[in-house]
C-alpha positions as CSV (number, residue, x, y, z in Angstrom):
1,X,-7.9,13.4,-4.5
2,X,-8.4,14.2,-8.4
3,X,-10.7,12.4,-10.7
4,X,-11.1,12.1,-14.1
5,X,-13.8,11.1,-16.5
6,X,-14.2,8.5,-19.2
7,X,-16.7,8.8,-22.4
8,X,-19.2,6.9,-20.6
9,X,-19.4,9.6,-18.4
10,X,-18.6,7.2,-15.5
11,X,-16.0,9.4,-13.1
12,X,-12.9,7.2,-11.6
13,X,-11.8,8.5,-8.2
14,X,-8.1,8.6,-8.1
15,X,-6.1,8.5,-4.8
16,X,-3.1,10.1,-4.4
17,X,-1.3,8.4,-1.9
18,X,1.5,10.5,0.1
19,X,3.4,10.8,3.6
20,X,3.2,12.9,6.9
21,X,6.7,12.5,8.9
22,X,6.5,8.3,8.8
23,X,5.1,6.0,6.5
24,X,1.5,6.6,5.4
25,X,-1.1,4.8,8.1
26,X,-3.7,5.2,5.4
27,X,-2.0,3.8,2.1
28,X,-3.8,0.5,2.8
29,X,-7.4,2.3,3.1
30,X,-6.6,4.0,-0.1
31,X,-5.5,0.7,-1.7
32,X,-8.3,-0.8,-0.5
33,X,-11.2,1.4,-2.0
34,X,-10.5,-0.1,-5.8
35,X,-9.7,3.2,-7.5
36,X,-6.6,4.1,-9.1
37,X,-3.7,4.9,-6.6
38,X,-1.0,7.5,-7.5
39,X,1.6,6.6,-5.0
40,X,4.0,9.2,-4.0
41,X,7.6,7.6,-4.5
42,X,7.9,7.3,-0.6
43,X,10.7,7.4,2.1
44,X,9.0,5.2,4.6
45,X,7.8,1.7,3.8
46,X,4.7,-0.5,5.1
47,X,5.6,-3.8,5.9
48,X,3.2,-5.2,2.6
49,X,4.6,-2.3,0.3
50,X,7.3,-5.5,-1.0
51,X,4.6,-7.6,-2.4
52,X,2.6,-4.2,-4.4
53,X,4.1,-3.6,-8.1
54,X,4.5,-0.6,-10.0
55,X,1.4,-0.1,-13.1
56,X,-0.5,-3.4,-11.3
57,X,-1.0,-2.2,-7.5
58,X,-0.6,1.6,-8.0
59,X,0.7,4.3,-10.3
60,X,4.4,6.0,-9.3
61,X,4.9,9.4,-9.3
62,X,7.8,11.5,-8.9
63,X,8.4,12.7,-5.6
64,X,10.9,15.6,-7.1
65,X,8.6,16.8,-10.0
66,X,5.1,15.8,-7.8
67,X,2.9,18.4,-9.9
68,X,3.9,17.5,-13.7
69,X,3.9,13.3,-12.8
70,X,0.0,13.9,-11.6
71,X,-0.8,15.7,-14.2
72,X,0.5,13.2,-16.5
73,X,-0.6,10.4,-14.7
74,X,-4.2,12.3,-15.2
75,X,-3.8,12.3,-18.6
76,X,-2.8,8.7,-18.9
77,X,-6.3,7.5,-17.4
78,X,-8.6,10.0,-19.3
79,X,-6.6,8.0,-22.6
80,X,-6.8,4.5,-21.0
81,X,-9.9,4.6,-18.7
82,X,-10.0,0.5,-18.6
83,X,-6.5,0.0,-17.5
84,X,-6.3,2.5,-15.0
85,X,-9.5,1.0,-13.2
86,X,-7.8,-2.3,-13.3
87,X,-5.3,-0.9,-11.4
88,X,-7.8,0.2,-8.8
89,X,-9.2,-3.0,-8.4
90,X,-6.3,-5.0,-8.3
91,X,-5.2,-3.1,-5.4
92,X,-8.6,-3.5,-4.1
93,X,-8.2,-7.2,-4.1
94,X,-4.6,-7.3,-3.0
95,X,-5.6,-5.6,0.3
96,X,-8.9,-7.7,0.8
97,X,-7.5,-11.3,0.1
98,X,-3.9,-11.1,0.8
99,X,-4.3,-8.9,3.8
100,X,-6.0,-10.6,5.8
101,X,-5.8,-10.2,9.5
102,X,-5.3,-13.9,9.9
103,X,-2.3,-13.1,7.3
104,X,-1.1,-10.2,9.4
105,X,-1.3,-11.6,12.4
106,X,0.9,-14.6,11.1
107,X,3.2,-11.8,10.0
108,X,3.2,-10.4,13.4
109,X,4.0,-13.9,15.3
110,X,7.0,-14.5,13.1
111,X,8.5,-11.3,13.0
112,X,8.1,-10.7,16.8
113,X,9.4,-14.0,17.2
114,X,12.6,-13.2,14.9
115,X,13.2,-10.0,16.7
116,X,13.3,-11.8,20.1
117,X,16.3,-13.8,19.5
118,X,18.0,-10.3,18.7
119,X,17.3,-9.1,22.6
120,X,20.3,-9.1,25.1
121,X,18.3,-8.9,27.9
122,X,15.1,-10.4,29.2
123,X,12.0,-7.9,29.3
124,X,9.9,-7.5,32.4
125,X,6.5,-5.6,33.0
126,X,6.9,-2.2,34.9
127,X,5.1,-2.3,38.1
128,X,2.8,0.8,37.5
129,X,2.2,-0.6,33.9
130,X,-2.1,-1.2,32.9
131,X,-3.0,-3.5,30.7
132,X,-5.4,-2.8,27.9
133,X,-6.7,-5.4,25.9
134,X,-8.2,-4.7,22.4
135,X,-11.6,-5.2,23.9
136,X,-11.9,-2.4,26.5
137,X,-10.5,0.1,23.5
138,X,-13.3,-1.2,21.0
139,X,-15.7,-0.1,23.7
140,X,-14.3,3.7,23.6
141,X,-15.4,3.4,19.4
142,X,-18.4,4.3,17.7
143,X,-20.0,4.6,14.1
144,X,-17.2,2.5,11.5
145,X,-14.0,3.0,13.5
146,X,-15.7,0.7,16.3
147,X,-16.4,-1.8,13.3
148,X,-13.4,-1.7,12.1
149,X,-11.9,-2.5,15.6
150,X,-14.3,-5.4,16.1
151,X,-13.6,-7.1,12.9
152,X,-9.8,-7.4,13.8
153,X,-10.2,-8.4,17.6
154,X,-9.0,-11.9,17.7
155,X,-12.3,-13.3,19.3
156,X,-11.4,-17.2,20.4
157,X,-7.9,-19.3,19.5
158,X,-7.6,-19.9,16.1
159,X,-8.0,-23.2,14.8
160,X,-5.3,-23.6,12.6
161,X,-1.5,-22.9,13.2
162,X,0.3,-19.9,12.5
163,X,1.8,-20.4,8.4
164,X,5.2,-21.5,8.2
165,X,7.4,-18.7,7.6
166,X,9.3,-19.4,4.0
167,X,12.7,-19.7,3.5
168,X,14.8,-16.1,3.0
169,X,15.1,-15.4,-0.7
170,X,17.8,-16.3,-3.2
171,X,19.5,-13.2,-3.9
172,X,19.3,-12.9,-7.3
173,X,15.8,-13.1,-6.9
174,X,15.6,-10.8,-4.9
175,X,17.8,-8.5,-7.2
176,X,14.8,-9.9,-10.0
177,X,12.2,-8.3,-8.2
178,X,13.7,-4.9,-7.1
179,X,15.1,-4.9,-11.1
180,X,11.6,-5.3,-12.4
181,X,10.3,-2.9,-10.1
182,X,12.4,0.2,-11.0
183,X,12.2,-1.0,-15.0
184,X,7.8,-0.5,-14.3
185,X,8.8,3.0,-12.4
186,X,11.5,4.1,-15.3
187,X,9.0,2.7,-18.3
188,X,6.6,5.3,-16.7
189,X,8.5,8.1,-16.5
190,X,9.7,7.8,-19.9
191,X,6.6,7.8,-20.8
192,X,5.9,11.2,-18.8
193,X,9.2,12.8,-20.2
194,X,7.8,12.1,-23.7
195,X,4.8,13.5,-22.8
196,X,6.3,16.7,-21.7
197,X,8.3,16.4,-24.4
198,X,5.6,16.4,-27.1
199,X,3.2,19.7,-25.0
200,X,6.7,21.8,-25.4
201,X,6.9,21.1,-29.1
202,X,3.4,22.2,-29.7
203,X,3.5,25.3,-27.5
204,X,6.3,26.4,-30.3
């Protein structure tokens, strides 16, 4: 975690965001705590990391030049302080209101339900198998994990039905969004190039 400082004196926390051998288990706690994220261009993807946006959820960096892109990406928010906040809190807000665990648990139904119709064969329960349900693992927590638990238990039937699941997407829209995605990620390392660019010319 770095941080940097604006004139006011007020420090911004930035999170840098990277992988172990999968996909990151704690890139939505880092989204989540409304500072700016430097995400680690990764090989493993989350099933939300679709709807996040380069410069609006998080700030890229460079997987194959990891220590220049942070240090320009540090130097970006010293020089833009507001902006790179807004970043912070954006992601902040995506992870609170659009990831909500009535959301993911939607997600969950449908995508189960899709991957059913792929099975050739129909599963059964093993007979030594033990059933644990979320409750008797909650009880095993303590301090915030055991909050955390208890505020995703699904404690009575839900009054509403599940979302409808929306129609695939066109593919050229599609190609619109993953177009518009690496344009953010190139505009920003552009950016850093020039950067670099511009510290080599003064060093001579």
């Amino acid at each position: 975690m770095n941080q940097f400082m604006d004139t006011r004196t007020q420090i911004l926390k930035i999170n840098v965001l990277t992988e172990g051998w999968s996909w990151s288990v704690s890139e939505k706690y880092i989204l989540a705590c409304d500072s700016p994220t430097l995400h680690v261009t990764p090989h493993y993807y989350t099933f939300f990391s679709r709807g996040m946006v380069p410069l609006e959820h998080f700030w890229p960096i460079r997987y194959t030049n990891m220590c220049k892109s942070l240090k320009f990406a540090v130097e970006w928010g010293n020089n833009h302080t507001s902006k790179a906040q807004e970043i912070g809190n954006v992601s902040g807000r995506f992870v609170q209101e659009d990831m909500k665990m009535d959301y993911v648990y939607d997600y969950m139904l449908h995508l189960l339900t899709e991957y059913a119709k792929l099975l050739k064969f129909k599963p059964s329960v093993p007979p030594n198998a033990i059933e644990l349900c979320s409750e008797s693992m909650a009880c095993f927590a303590d301090g915030k994990w055991r909050k955390f638990m208890e505020d995703s238990l699904v404690k009575y039937p839900t009054s509403t039905i599940p979302c409808t699941s929306p129609p695939p997407y066109d593919p050229s829209t599609i190609k619109a969004i993953i177009d518009n995605k690496k344009n953010m990620i190139k505009q920003v390392e552009m950016w850093e190039d020039e950067y670099w660019k511009n510290q080599d010319l003064k060093q001579n």
